[in-house]
N, CA, C and O of each residue as an XYZ file, in Angstrom:
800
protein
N      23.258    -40.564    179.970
C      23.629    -41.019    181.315
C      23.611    -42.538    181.372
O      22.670    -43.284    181.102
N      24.779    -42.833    181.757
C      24.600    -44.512    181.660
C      24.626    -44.894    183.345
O      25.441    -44.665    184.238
N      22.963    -45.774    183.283
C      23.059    -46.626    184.524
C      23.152    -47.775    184.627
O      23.055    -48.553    183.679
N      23.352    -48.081    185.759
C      23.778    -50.253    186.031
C      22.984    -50.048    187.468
O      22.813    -49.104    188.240
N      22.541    -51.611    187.403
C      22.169    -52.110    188.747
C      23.388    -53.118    189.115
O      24.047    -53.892    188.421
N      23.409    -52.851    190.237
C      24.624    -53.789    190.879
C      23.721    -54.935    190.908
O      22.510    -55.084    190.749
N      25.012    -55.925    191.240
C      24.201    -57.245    191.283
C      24.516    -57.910    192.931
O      25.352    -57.312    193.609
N      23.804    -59.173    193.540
C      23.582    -59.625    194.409
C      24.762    -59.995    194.940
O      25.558    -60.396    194.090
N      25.372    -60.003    196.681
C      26.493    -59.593    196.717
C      27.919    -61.232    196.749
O      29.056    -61.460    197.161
N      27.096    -61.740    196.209
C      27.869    -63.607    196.308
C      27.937    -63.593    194.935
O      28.641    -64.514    194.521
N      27.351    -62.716    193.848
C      27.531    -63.269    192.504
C      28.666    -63.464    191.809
O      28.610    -64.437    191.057
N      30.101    -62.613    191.809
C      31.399    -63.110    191.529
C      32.393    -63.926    192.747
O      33.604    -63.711    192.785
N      31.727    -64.855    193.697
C      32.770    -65.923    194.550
C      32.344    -66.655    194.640
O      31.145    -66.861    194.452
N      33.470    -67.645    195.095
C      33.446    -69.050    194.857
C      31.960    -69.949    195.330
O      31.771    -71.137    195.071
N      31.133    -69.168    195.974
C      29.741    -69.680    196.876
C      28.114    -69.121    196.229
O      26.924    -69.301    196.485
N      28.936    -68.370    195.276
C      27.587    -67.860    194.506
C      27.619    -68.063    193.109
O      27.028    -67.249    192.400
N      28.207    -69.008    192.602
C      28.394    -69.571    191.149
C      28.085    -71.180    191.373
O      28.223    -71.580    192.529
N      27.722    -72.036    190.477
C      27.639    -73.413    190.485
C      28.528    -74.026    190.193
O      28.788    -75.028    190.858
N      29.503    -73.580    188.855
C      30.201    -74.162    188.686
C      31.663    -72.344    188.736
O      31.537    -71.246    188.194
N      32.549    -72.771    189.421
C      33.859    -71.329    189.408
C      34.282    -71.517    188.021
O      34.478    -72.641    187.557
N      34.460    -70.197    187.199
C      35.086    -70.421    186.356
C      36.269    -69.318    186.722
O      36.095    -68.115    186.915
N      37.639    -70.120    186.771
C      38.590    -68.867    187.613
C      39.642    -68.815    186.709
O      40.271    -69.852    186.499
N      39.933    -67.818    186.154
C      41.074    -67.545    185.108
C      42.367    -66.948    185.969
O      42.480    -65.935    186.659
N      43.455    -68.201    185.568
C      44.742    -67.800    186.734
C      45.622    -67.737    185.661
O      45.111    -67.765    184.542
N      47.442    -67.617    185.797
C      48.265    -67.831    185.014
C      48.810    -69.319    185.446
O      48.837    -69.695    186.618
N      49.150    -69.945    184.559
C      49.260    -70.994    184.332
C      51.013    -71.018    185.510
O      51.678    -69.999    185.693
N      51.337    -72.248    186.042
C      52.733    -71.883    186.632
C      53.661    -72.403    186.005
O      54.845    -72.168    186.245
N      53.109    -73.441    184.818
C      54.215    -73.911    184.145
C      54.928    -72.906    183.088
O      56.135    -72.897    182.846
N      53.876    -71.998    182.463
C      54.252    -71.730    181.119
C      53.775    -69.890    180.943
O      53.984    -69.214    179.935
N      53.188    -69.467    182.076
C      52.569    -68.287    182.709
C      51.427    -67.551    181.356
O      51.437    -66.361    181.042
N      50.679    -68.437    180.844
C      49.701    -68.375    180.330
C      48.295    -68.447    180.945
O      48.024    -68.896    182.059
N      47.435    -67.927    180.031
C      46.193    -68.556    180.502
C      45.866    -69.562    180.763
O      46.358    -70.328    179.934
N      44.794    -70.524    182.065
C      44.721    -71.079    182.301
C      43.060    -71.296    183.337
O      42.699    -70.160    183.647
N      42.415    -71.981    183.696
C      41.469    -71.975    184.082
C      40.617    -72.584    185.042
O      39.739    -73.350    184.645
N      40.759    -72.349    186.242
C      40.097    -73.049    187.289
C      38.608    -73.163    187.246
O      37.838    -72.207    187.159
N      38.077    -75.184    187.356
C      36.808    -74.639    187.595
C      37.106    -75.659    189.059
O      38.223    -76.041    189.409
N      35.891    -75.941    189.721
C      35.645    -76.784    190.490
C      33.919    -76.996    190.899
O      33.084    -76.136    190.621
N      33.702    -77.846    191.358
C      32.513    -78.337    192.149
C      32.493    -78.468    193.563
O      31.513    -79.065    194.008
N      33.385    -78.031    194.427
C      33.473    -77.653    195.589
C      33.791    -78.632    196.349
O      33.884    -78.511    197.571
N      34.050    -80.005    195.546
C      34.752    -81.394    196.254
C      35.946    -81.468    195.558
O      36.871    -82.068    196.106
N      36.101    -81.024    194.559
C      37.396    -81.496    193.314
C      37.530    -80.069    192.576
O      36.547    -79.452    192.167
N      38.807    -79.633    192.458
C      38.907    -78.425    191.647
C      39.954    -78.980    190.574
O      40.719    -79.901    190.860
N      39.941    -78.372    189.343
C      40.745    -78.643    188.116
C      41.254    -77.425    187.630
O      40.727    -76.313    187.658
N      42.417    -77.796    187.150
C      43.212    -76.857    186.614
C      43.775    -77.188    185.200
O      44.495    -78.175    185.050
N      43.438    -76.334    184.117
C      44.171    -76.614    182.705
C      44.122    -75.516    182.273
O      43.276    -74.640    182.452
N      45.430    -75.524    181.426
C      46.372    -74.241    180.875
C      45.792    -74.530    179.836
O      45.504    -75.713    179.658
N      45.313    -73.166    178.459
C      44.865    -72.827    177.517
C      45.578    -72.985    176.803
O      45.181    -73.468    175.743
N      47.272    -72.626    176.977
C      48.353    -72.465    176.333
C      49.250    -73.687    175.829
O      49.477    -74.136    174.706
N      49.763    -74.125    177.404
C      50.353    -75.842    177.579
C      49.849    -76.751    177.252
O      50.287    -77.537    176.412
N      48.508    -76.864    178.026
C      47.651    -77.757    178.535
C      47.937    -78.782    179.320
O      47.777    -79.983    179.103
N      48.534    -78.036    180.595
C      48.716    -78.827    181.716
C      47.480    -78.462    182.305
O      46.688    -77.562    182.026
N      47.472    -79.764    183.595
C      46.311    -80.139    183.985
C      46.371    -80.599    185.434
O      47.187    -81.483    185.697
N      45.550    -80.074    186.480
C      45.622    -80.491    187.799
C      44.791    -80.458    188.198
O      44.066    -79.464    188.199
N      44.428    -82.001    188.933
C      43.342    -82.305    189.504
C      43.569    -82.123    191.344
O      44.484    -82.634    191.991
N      42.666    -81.421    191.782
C      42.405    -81.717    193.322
C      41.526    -81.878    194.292
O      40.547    -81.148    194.442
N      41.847    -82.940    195.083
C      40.348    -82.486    196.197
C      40.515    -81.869    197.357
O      41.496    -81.553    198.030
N      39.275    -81.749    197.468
C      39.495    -80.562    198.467
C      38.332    -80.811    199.906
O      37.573    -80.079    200.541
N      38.635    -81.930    199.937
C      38.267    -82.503    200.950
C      39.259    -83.183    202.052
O      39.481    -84.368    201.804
N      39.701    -82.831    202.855
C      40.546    -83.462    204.141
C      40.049    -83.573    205.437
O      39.026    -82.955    205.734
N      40.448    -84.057    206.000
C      40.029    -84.687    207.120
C      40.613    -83.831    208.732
O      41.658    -83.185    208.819
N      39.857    -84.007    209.587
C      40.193    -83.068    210.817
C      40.202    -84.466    211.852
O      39.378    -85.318    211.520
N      40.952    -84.750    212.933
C      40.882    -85.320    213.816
C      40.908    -84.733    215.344
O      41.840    -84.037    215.746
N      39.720    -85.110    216.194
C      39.373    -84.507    217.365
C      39.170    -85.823    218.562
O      38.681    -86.952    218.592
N      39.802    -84.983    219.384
C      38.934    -86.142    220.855
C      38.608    -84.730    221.314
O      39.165    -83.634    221.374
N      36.826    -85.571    221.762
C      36.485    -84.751    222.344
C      35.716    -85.370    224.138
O      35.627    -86.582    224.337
N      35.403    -84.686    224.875
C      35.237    -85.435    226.185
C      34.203    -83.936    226.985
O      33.914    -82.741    226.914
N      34.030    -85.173    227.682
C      33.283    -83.782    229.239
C      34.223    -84.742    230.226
O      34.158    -85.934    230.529
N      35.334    -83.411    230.665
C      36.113    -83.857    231.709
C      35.486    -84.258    232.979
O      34.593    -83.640    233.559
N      36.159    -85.581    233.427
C      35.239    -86.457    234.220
C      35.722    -85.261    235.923
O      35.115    -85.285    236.994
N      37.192    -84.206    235.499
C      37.450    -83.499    236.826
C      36.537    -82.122    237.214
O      35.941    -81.784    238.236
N      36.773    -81.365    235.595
C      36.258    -80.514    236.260
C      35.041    -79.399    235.224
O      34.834    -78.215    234.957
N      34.282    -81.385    234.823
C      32.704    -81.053    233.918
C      32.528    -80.095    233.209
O      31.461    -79.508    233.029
N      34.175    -79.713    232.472
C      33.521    -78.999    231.122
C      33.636    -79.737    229.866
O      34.359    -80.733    229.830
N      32.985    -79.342    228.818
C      33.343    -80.299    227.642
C      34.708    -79.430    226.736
O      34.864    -78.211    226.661
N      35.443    -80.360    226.211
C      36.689    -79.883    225.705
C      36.842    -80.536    224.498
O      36.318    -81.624    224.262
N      37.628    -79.843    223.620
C      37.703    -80.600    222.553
C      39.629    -80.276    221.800
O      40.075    -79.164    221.520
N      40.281    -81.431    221.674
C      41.701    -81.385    221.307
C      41.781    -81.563    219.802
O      40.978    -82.245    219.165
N      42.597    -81.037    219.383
C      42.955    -81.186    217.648
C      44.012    -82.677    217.883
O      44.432    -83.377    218.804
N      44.046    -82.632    217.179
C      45.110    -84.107    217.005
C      45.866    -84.043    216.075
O      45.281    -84.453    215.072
N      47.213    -83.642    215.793
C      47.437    -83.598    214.482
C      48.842    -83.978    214.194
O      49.522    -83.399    213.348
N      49.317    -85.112    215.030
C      50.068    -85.866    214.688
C      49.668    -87.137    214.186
O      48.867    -87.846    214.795
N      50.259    -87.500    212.960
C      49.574    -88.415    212.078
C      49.683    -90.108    212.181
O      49.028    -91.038    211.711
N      50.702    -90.007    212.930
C      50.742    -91.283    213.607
C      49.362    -91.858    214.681
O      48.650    -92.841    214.479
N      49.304    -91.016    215.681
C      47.955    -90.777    216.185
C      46.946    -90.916    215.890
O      46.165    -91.655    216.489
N      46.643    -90.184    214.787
C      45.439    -90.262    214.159
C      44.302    -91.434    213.691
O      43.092    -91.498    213.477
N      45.976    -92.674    213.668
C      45.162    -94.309    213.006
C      44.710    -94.900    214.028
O      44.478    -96.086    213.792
N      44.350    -94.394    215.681
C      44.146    -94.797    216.851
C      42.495    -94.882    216.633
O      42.067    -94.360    215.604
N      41.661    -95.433    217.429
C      40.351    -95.500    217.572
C      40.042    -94.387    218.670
O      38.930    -93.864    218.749
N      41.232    -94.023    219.615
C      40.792    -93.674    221.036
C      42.379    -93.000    221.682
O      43.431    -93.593    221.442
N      42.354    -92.011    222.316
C      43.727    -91.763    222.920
C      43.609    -90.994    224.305
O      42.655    -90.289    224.635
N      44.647    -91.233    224.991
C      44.746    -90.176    226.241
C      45.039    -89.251    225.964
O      46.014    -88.969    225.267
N      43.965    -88.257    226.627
C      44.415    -86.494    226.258
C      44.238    -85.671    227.392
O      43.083    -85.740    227.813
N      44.800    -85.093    227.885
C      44.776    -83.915    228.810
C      43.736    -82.913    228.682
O      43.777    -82.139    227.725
N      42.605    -82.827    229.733
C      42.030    -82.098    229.854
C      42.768    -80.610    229.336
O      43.982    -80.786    229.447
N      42.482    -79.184    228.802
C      43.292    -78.232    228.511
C      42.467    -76.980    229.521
O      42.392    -75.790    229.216
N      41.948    -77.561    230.662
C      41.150    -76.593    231.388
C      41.366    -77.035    232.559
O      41.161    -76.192    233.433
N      41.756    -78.193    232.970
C      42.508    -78.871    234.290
C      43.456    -79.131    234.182
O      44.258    -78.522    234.890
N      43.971    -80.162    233.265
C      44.839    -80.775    233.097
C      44.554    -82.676    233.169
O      45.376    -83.580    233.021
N      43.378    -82.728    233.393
C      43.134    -84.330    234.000
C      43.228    -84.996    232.994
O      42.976    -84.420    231.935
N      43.549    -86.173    232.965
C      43.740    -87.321    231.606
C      42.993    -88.175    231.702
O      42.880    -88.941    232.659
N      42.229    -88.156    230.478
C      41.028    -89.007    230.356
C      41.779    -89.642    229.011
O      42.842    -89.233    228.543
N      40.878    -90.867    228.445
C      40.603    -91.550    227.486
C      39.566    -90.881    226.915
O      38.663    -90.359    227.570
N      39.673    -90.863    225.308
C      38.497    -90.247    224.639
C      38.123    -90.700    223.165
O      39.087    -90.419    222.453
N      37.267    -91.199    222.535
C      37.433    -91.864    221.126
C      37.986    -90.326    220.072
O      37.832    -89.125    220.294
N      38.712    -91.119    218.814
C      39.278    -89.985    218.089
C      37.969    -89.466    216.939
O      37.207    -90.392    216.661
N      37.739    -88.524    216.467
C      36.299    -88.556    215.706
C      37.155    -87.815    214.379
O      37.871    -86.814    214.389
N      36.786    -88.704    213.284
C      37.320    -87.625    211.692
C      36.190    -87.154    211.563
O      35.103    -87.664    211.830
N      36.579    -85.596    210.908
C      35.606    -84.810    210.380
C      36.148    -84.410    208.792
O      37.229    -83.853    208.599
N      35.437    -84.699    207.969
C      35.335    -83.741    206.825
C      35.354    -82.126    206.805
O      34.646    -81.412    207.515
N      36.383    -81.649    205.772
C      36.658    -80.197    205.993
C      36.730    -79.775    204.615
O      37.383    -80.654    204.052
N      36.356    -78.764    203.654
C      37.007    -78.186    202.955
C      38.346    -77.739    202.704
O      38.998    -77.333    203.666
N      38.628    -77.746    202.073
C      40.358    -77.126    202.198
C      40.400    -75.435    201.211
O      41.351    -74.655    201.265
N      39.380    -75.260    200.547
C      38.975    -74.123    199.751
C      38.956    -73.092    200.627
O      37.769    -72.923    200.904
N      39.684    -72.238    201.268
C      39.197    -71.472    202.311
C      38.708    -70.255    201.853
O      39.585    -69.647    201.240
N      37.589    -69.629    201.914
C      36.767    -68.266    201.446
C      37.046    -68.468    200.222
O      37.221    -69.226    199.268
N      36.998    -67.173    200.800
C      36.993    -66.381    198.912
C      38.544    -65.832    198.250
O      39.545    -66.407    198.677
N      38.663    -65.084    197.550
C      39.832    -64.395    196.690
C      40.130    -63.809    197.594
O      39.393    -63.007    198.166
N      41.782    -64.206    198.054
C      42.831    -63.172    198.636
C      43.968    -63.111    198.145
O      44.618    -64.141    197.968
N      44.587    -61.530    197.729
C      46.276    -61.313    197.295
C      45.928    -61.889    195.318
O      46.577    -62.607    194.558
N      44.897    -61.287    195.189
C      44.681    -61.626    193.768
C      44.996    -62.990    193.323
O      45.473    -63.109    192.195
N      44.756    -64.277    194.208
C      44.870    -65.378    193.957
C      43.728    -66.371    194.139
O      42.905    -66.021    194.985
N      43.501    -67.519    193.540
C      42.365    -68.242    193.457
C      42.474    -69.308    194.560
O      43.546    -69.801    194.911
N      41.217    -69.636    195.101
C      41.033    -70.032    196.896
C      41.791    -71.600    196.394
O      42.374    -72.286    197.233
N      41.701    -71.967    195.144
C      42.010    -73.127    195.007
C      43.277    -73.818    194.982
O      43.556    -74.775    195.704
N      44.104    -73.241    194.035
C      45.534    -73.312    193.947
C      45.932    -72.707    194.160
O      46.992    -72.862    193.553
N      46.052    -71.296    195.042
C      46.870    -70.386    195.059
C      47.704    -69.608    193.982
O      48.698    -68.905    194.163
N      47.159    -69.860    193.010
C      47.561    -69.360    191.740
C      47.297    -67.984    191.389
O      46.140    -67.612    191.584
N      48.255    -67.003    190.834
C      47.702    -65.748    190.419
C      46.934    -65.515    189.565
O      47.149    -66.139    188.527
N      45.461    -64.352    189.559
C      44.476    -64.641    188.846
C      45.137    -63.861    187.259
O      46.013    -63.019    187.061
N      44.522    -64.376    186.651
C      44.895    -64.027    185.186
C      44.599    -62.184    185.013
O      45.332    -61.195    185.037
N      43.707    -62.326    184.906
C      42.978    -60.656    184.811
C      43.655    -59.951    186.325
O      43.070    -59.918    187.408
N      44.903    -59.475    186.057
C      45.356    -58.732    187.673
C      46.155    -57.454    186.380
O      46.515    -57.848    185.271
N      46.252    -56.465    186.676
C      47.231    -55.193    187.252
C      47.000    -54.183    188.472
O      46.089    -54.201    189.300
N      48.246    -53.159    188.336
C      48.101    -52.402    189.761
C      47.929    -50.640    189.446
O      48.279    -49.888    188.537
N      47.404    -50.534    190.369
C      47.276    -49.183    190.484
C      48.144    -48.403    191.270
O      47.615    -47.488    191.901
N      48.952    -48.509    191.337
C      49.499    -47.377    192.846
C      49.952    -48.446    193.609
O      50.067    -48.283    194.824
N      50.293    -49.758    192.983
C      50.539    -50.697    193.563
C      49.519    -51.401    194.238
O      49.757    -52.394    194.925
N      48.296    -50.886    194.056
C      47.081    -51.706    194.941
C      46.709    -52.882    193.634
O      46.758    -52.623    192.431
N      46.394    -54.010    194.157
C      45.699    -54.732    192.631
C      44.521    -54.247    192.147
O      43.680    -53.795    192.924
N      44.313    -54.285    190.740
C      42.522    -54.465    190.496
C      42.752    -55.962    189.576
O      43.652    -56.211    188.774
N      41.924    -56.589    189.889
C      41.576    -57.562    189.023
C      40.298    -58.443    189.193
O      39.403    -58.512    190.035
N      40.583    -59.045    188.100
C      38.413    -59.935    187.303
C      38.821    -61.546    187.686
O      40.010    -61.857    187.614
N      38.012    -62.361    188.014
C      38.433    -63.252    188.457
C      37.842    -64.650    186.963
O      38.061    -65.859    186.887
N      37.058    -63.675    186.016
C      36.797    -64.511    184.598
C      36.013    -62.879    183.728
O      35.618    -61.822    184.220
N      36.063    -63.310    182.489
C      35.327    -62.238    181.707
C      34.283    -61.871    182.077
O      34.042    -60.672    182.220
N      33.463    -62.761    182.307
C      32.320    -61.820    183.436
C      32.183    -60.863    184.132
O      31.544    -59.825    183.963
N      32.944    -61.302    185.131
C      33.569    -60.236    186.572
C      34.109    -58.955    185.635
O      33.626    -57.923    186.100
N      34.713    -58.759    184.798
C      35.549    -58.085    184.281
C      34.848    -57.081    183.643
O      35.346    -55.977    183.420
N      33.295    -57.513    183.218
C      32.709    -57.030    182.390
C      31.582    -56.047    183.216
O      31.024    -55.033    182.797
N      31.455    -56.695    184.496
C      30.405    -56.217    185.561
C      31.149    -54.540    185.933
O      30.734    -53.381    185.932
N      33.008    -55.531    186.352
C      33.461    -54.272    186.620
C      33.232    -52.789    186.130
O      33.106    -51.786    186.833
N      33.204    -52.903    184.581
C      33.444    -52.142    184.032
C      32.695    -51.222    183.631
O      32.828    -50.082    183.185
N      31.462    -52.278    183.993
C      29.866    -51.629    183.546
C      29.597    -50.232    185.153
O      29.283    -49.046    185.055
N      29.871    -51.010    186.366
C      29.722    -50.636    187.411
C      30.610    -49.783    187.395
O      29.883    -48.800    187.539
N      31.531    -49.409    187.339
C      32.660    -48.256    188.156
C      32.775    -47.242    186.721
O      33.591    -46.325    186.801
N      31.966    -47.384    185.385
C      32.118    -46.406    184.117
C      30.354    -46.157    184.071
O      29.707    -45.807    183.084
N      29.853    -46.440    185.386
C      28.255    -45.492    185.011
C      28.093    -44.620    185.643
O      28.930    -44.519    186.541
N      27.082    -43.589    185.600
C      26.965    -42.210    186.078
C      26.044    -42.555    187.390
O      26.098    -41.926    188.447
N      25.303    -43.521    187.160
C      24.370    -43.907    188.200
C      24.294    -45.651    188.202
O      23.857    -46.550    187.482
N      25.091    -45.473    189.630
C      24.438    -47.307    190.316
C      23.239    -47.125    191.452
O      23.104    -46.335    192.386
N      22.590    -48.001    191.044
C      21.575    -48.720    191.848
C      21.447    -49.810    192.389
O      21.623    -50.596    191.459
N      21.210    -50.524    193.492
C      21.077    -51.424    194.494
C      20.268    -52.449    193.523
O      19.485    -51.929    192.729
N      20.418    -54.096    193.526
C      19.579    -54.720    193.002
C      18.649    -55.214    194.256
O      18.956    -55.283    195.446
N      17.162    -55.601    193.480
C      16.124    -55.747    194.398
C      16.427    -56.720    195.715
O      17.178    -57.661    195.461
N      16.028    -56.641    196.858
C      16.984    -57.261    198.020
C      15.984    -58.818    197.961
O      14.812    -59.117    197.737
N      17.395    -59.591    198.346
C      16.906    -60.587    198.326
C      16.919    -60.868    200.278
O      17.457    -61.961    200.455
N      16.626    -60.415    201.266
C      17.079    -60.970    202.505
C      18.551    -59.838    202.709
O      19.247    -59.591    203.693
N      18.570    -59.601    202.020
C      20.300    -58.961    202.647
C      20.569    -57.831    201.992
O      20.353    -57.813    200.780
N      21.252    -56.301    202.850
C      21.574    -55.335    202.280
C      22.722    -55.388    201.343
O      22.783    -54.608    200.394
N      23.530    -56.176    201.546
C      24.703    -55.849    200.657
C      24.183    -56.245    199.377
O      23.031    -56.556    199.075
N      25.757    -56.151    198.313
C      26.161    -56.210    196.936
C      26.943    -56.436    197.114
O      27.529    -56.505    198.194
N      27.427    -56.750    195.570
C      28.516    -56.756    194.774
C      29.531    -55.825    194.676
O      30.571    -55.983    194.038
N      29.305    -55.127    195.137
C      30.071    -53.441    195.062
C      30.674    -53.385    196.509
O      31.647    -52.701    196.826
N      29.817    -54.362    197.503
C      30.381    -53.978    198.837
C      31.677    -54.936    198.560
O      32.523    -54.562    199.372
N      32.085    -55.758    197.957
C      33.379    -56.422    197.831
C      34.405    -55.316    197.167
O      35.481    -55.907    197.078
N      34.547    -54.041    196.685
C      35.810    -53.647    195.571
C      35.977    -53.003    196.970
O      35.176    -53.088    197.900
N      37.385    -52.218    196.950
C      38.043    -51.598    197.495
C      37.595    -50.201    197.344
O      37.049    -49.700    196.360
N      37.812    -49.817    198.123
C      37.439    -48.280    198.013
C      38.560    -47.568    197.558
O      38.310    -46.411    197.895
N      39.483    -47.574    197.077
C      40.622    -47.107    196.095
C      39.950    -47.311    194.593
O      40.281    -46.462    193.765
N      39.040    -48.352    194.158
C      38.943    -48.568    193.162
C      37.620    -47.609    192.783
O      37.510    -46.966    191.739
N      36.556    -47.668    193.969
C      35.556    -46.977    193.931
C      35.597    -45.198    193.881
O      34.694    -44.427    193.555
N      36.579    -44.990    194.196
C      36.573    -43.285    194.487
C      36.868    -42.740    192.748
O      37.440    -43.306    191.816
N      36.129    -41.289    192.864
C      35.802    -40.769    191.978
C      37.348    -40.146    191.035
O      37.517    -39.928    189.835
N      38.436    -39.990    192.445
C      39.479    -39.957    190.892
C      40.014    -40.764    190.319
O      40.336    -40.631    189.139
N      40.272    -41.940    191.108
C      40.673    -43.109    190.448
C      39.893    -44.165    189.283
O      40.315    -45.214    188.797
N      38.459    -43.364    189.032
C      37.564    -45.026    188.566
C      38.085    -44.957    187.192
O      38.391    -46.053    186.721
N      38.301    -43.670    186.246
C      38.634    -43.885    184.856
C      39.658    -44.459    184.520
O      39.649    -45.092    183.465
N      41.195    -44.384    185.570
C      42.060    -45.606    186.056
C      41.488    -46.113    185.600
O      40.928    -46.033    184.507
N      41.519    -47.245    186.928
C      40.677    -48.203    186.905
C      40.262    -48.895    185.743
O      40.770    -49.889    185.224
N      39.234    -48.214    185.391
C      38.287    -48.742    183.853
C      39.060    -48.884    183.098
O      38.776    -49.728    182.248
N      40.509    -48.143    182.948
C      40.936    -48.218    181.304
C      42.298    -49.011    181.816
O      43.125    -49.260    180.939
N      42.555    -49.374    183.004
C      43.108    -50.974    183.338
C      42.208    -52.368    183.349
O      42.564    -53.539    183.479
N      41.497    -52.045    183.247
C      40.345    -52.945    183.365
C      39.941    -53.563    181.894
O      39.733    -54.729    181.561
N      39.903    -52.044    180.961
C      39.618    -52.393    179.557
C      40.859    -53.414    178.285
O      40.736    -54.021    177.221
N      42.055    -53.047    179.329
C      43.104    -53.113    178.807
C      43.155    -54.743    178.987
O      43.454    -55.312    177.937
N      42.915    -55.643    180.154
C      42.891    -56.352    180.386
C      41.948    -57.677    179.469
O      42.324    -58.834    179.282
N      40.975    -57.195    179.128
C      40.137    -57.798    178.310
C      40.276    -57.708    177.030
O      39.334    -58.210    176.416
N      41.150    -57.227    176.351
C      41.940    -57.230    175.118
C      43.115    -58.281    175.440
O      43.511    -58.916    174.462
N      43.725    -58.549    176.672
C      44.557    -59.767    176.664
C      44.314    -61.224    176.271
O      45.111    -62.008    175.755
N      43.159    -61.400    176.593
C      42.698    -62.816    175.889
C      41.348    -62.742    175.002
O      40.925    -63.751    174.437
């Protein structure tokens, strides 16, 4: 009887690793290729090409914000015409009266990384992840050999178990799809899964 303990439920995304190691296809040359980042700057280089892309992922948000002097609520406007933006201060319309006040403009720092993995693509470049096929047209895919390896351990044992809680009920397991989890599909699954890790 083969068992696995699942693991803690942030351990394969972008917020529960230190450094991402994200295996995409490359867009120049549709090879392997490899995202890491540090969560200010993400990089991209092909295994194959060896093209290379640097990004940050830090941008900027511009707000006036105010307590309308008409009708004393506090409000807050996006600003996102860019001309605008090089202002210290602008008139803005209350959006709960309508009253026009003066208000200073405030930049905020933002991520641009948004969550986690969606549409089998990496939060960073939007790139397709390397380790993808389909089932029935649904995706399964590993987002580095790791992931790939967890998968395989987890959805080909007879018995999973919960790892010891740290603060929180979930797992790792609460992220797969339940197409992938059900009992006729997992040997699927696994032997798309296995197939995949013979690709690189």
């Amino acid at each position: 009887m083969k068992r696995v303990i699942d693991k803690p439920y942030d351990t394969y995304s972008i917020y529960g690793i230190d450094k991402p190691e994200i295996y995409v296809k490359c867009p120049k040359c549709s090879g392997p290729g490899v995202v890491t980042s540090d969560l200010s700057t993400a990089l991209f280089r092909c295994t194959s090409c060896y093209h290379t892309i640097t990004k940050g992922l830090t941008e900027y948000k511009y707000d006036v914000e105010n307590l309308c002097e008409s009708c004393g609520r506090f409000y807050r406007v996006n600003i996102t015409d860019k001309r605008k933006q090089r202002f210290p201060g602008l008139i803005v319309s209350c959006p709960f009266c309508g009253h026009k006040m003066s208000g200073k403009i405030l930049k905020k720092p933002y991520c641009i990384a948004y969550g986690n993995f969606r549409n089998a693509r990496d939060p960073f470049f939007d790139y397709e992840l390397y380790f993808l096929a389909y089932l029935n047209d649904k995706p399964v895919w590993a987002i580095n050999r790791d992931h790939l390896a967890y998968l395989i351990d987890y959805l080909s044992a007879d018995l999973r178990e919960e790892p010891p809680t740290e603060g929180t009920m979930r797992t790792q397991a609460d992220h797969l799809p339940g197409y992938m989890k059900t009992a006729k599909n997992r040997d699927k699954v696994v032997r798309l899964l296995k197939n995949m890790q013979k690709t690189l």
